[in-house]
matplotlib code that plots the C-alpha trace (Angstrom):
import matplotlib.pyplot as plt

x = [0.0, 1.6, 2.0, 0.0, 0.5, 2.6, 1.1, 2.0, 2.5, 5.6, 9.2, 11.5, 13.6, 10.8, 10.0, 13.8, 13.3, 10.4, 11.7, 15.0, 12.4, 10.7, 12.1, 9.6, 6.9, 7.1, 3.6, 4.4, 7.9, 6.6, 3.7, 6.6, 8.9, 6.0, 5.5, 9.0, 9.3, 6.5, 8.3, 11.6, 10.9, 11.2, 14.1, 16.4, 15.1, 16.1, 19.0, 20.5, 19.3, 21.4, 23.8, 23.9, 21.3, 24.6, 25.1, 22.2, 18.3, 14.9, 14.2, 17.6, 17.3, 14.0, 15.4, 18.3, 16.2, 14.4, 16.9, 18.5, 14.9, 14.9, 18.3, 17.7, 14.8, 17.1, 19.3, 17.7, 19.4, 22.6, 21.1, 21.6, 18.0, 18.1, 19.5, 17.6, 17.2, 14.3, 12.2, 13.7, 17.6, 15.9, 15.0, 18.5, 19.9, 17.7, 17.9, 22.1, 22.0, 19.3, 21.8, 24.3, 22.6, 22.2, 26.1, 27.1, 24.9, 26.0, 29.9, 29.1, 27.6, 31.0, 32.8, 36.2, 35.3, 37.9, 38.7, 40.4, 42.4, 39.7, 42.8, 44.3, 47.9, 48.6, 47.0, 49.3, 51.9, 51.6, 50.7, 53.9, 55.8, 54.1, 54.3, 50.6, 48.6, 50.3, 47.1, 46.0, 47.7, 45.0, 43.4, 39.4, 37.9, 36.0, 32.5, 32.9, 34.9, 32.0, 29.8, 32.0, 32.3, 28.4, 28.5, 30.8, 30.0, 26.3, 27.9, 29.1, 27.6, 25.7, 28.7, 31.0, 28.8, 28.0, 31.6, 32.5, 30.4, 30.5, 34.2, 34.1, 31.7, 35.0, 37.2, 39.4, 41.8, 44.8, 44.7, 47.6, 46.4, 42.5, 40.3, 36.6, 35.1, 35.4, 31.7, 31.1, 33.0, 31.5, 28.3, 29.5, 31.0, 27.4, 25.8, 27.9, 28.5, 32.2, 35.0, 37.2, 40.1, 38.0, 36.5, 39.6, 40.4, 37.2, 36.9, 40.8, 39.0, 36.0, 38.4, 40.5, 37.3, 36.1, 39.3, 39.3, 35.9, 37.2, 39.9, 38.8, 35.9, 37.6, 40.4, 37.4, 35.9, 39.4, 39.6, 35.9]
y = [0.0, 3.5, 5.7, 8.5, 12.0, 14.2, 16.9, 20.4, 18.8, 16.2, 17.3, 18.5, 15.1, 13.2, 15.0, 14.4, 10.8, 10.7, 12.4, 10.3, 7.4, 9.0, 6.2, 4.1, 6.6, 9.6, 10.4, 10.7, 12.2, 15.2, 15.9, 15.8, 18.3, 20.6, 21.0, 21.4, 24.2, 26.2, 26.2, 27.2, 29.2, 32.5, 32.1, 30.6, 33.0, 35.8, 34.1, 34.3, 37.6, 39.3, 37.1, 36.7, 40.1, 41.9, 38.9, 38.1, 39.9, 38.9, 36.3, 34.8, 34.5, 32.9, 30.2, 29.4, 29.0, 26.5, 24.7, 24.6, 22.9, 20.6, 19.3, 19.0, 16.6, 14.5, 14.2, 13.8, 10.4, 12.7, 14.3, 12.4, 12.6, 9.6, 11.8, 12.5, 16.4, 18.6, 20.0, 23.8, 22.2, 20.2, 23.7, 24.8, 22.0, 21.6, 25.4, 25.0, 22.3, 24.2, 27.2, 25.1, 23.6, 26.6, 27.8, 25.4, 25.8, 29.9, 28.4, 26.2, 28.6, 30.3, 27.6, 27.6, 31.6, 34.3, 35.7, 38.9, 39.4, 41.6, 42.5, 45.8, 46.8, 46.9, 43.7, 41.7, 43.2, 42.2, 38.5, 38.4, 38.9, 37.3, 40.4, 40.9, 43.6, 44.8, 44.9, 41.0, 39.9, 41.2, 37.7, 37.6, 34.3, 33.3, 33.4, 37.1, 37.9, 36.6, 39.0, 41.7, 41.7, 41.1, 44.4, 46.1, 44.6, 46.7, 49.7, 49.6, 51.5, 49.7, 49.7, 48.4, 45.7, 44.4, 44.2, 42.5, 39.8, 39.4, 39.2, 37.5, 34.5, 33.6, 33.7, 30.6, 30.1, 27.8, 30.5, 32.8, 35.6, 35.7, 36.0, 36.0, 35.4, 38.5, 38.7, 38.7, 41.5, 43.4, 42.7, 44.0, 47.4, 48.0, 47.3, 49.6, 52.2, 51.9, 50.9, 47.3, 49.5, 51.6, 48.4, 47.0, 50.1, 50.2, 46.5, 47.1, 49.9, 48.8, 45.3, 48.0, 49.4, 46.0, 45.3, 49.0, 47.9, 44.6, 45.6, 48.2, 46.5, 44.1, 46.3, 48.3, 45.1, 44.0, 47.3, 47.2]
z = [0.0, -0.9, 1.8, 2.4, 0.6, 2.9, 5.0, 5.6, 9.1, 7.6, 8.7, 6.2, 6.6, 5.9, 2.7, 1.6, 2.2, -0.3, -2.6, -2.8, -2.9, -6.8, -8.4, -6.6, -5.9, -8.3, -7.5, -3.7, -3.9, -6.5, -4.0, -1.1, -3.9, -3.6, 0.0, 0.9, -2.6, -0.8, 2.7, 1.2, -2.3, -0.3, 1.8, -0.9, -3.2, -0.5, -0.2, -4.1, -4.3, -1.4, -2.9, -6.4, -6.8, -8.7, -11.3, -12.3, -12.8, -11.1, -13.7, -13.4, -10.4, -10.4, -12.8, -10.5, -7.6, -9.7, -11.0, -7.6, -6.5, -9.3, -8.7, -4.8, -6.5, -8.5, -5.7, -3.0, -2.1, -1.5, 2.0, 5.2, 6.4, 8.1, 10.9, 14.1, 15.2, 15.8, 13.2, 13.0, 13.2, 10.3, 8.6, 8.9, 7.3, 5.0, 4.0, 4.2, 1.6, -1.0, -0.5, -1.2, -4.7, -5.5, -5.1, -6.5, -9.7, -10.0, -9.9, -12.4, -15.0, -14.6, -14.9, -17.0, -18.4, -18.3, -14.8, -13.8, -10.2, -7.8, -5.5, -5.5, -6.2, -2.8, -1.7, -4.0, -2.7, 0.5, -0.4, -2.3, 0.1, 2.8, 5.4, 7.4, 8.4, 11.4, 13.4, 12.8, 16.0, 17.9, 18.9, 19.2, 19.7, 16.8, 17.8, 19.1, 15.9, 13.9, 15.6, 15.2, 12.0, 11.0, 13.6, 11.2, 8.2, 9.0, 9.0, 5.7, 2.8, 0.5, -2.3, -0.1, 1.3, -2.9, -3.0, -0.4, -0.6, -4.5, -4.2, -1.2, -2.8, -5.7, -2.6, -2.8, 0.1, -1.2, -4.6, -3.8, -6.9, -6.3, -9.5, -10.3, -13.9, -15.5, -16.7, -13.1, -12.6, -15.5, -13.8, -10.5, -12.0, -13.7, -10.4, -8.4, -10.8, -10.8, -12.9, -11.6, -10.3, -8.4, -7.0, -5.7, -4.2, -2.8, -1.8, 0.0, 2.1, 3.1, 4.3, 6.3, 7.8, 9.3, 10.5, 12.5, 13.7, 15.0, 17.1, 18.4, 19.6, 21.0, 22.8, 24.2, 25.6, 26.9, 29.1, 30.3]

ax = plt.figure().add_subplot(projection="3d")
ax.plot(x, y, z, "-o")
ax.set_aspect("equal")
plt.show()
């Protein structure tokens, strides 16, 4: 006997579980899709906007955040929801791994296209020769640091923040010279108004700025 249609009332994990299970109940596993594309359209499509809002327009968006669903469909065998944890830490995940999809498809589109370096001058020069900012010994634990700089990252302007996480986002850590596609930086100039050198120089400051924020926070709460 098939089992019966999930409710609005089903956990996200079990609605992963049915759809990994289309091959034997497509009927069940679409109607599963659904419910859990209702719960989650908004928030991922929140999600690719604030991220992805400079690269590509409303409608692209829309398709990615489709595509991302319709993947998270074909592979839903590739979750671990046989895992036991409370409905809204099963949101979270759930919501990490869509966000994920949908990364992962944005890299993808990207994939193998020319790139151009989004550091400035003087940020090269000081990755050549290996010599760091002077004020990154100050040691904040990582939690605190976090909130510090979501604190400062607030008080950026609305430029600086596009920048930041746009370059951010084709940040690779083992890649000594950092580059992003260059479309997407032709897409980020446009968005922001400026020309790429200007956005270095920009994207250098507003780094400086957060920094600043950091340690004086945290030097301020040392002395409290």
């Amino acid at each position: 006997m098939d089992p019966d249609p999930p409710s609005n009332e089903v956990r996200d994990f079990e609605l992963i579980r049915r759809m990994a299970d289309h091959a034997k109940n497509f009927s069940d596993a679409r109607v599963a899709w659904g419910l859990l594309y209702i719960r989650h359209h908004d928030f991922l499509m929140n999600i690719c906007l604030y991220d992805y809002g400079y690269l590509l327009g409303q409608a692209e968006i829309q398709d990615l955040v489709n595509e991302a669903f319709m993947k998270a469909f074909c592979h839903a065998d590739t979750f671990n929801s046989s895992e036991q944890c409370e409905p809204l830490v099963q949101e979270r995940k759930s919501r990490r791994w869509l966000a994920r999809i949908a990364e992962n498809l944005v890299r993808d589109r990207h994939r193998g296209q020319p790139e151009v370096s989004f550091l400035d001058d003087e940020d090269l020069e000081r990755r050549g020769s290996n010599v760091p900012d002077k004020e990154d010994g100050c040691q904040v634990p990582e939690s605190r640091r976090m909130k510090l700089l979501e604190s400062g990252f607030a008080l950026l302007s609305d430029s600086e923040q596009t920048i930041l996480r746009a370059t951010m986002f084709w940040w690779q850590g083992n890649r000594e010279c950092q580059r992003m596609p260059h479309a997407a930086m032709e897409q980020l100039s446009r968005q922001v108004g400026k020309r790429p050198e200007n956005i270095r120089q920009i994207r250098a400051r507003a780094l400086k700025k957060l920094l600043k924020h950091v340690n004086e926070a945290a030097q301020d709460e040392e002395q409290d």
